[in-house]
C-alpha positions, 0 to 999 in steps of 0.5 A: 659371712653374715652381715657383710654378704647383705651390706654388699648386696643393698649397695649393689641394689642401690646401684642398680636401682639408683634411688632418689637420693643415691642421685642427689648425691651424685649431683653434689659430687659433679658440683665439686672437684675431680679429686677429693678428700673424703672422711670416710668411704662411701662403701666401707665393705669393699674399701675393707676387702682392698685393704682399708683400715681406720687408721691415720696412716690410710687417706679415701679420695673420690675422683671423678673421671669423664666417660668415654672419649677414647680419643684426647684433646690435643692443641694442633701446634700448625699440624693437620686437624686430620694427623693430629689425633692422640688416642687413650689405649683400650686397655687403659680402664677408668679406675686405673686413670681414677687411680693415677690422678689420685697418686698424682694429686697425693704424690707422698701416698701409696694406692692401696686400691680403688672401687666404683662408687657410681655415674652419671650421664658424663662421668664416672665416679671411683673411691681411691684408698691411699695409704701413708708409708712414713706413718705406718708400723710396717715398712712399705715392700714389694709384693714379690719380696718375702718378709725378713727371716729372724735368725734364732739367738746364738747360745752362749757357749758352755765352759768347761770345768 
């Protein structure tokens, strides 16, 4: 494994230990938008285990998603404040909300995968790797769908003398 293992762990340090300016960082992302265009990722070794290469083809955004709040705002529209209640399911995580508001934003990409990058007191911050599917020299299939089987080359037949 040699240099990765110890790069995952620093992050998982930094995470833990939340140093100065790990938090000063965080402060500038909530200044910012919910959903942003990063160069590069915050985390390089996870964005690589998900699938991230250096590429054109490959886009990092950062969202930016509130914590908590099961429950969503949701105009009255003349109904009981008690019977219009409109609830988020529970088996509905943040990274997938990060990961829908990401392909909603980039609607031509394709989500490769998503990791956490940090919080604070209200929110919670995910990197989202997208991917271009027109720029790619692979063509874009499903997972389920195996790769096209080449047939071998037909030998000319012999002629007889």
């Amino acid at each position: 494994m040699g240099m990765y293992k110890y790069v995952r762990e620093s992050f998982a340090a930094t995470y833990k230990h939340r140093p100065p300016e790990y938090r000063a960082k965080i402060a500038a992302w909530r200044k910012r938008t919910a959903v942003e265009r990063v160069e590069k990722p915050y985390n390089p070794i996870r964005a690589r285990a998900l699938g991230y290469r250096a590429k054109k083809e490959f886009v990092t955004v950062r969202v930016r998603v509130k914590k908590g709040k099961r429950r969503l705002a949701k105009r009255a529209s003349g109904r009981k404040p008690g019977k219009n209640i409109k609830y988020r399911p529970l088996s509905f995580s943040l990274q997938r909300l990060a990961e829908q508001r990401a392909a909603k934003d980039y609607c031509n990409l394709r989500v490769v995968g998503s990791y956490y990058v940090g919080e604070e007191g209200m929110n919670k911050y995910f990197e989202v790797i997208l991917r271009n599917p027109f720029l790619s020299s692979k063509p874009d299939r499903p997972l389920n769908q195996a790769a096209p089987v080449k047939k071998p080359a037909e030998k000319p037949a012999e002629r007889a003398p």
